[in-house]
C-alpha positions in Angstrom: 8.9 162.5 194.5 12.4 161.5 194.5 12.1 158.8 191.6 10.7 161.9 189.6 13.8 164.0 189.8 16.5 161.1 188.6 18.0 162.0 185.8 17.1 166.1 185.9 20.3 167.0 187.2 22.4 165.4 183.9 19.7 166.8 181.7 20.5 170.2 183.2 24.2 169.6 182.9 24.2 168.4 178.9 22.2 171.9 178.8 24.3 174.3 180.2 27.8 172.3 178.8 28.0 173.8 175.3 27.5 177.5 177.5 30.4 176.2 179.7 32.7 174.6 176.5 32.2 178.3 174.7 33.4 180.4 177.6 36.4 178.1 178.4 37.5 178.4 174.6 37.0 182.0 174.4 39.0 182.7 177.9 42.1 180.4 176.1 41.9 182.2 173.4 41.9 185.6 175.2 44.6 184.8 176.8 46.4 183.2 173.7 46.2 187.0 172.1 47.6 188.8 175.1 50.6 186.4 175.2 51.1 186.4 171.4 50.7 190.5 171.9 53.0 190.8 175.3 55.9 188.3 173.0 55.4 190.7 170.0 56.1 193.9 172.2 59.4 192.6 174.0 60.5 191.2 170.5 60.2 195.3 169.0 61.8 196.1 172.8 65.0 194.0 172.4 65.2 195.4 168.5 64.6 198.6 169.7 67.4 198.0 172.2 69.7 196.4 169.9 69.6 199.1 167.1 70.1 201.7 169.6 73.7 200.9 170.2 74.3 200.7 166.2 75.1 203.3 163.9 71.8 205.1 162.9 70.7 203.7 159.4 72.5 199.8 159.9 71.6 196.5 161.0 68.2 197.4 160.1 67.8 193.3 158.4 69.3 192.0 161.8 66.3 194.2 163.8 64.2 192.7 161.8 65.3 188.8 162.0 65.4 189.8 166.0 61.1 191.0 166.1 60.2 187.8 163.3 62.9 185.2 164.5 64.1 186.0 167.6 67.8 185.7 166.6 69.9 188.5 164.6 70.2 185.5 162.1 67.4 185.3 160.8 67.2 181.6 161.4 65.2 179.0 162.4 61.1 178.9 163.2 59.0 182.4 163.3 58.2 183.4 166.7 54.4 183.6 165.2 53.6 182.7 162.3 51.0 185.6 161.4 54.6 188.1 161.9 56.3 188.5 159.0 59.5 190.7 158.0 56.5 192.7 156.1 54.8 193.8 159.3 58.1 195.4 160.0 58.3 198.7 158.5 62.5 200.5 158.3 62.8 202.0 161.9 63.4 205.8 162.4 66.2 207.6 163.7 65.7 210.8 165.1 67.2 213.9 167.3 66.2 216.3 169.5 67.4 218.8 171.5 71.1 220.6 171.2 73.1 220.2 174.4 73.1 217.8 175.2 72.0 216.4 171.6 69.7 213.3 172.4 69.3 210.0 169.6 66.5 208.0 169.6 65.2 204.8 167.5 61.6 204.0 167.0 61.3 200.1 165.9 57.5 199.6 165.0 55.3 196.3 164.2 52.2 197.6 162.1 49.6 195.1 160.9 49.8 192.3 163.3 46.7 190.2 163.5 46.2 187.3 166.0 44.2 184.1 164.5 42.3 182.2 166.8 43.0 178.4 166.5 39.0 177.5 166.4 37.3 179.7 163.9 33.9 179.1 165.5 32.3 176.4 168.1 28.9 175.7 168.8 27.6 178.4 166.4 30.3 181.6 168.0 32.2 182.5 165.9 35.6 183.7 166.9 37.0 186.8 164.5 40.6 187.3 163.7 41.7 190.2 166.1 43.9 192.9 164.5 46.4 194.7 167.1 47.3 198.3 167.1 51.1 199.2 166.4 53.0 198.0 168.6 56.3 200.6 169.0 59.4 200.7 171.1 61.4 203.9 171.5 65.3 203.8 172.9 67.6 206.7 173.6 70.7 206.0 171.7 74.0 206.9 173.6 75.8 207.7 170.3 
């Protein structure tokens, strides 16, 4: 009986592999998009923050170069290369309330899609995920 079962356990293994290989990839990737969409969100924070102690309606090009490159210059490598100054539409300035008189900015990111680094494996097929806005309000002390 035992010569009869050689083999069955590697012929079990090679058949549940590609099952295995496909929910490893997907799991990566899941977490890919939640750290790609948690570096997004504290990139449209810190602009959010920045703009807030500016003069309402400046330093809009630097809030952007802060969300896309991570620096107020505007240089070096994106932070993700599917972020582009277009996803960043002109933040708002508004006010509210009359004593005391409150200032807030609203920096947004709309159209952000993640791209998965395999586009499909062993016949899944991984779609490109497209994220909500992703919006950061401040209270501006001026």
């Amino acid at each position: 009986m035992s010569k009869r079962q050689s083999g069955v356990a590697l012929v079990e293994f090679a058949f549940i592999l590609p099952l295995l290989l496909v929910l490893s990839l997907l799991a990566a990737e899941l977490g890919r998009a939640v750290y790609r969409y948690n570096t997004t969100a504290k990139a449209v924070r810190d602009a959010a923050r920045y703009l807030s102690v500016q003069t309402p309606g400046t330093h809009v090009t630097e809030a952007r170069n802060l969300i896309v490159y991570g620096n107020l210059a505007g240089t070096g490598m994106p932070l993700d290369t599917a972020l582009g100054a277009g996803n960043v539409p002109a933040p708002t300035w508004q006010t509210a309330g009359s004593d005391p008189l409150i200032n807030t900015v609203t920096v947004r990111v709309s159209g952000y899609q993640f791209r998965p680094m395999i586009a499909n494996m062993f016949g899944a097929r991984y779609a490109t995920i497209t994220f909500s806005d992703i919006t950061a309000t401040m209270r501006s002390p001026l």
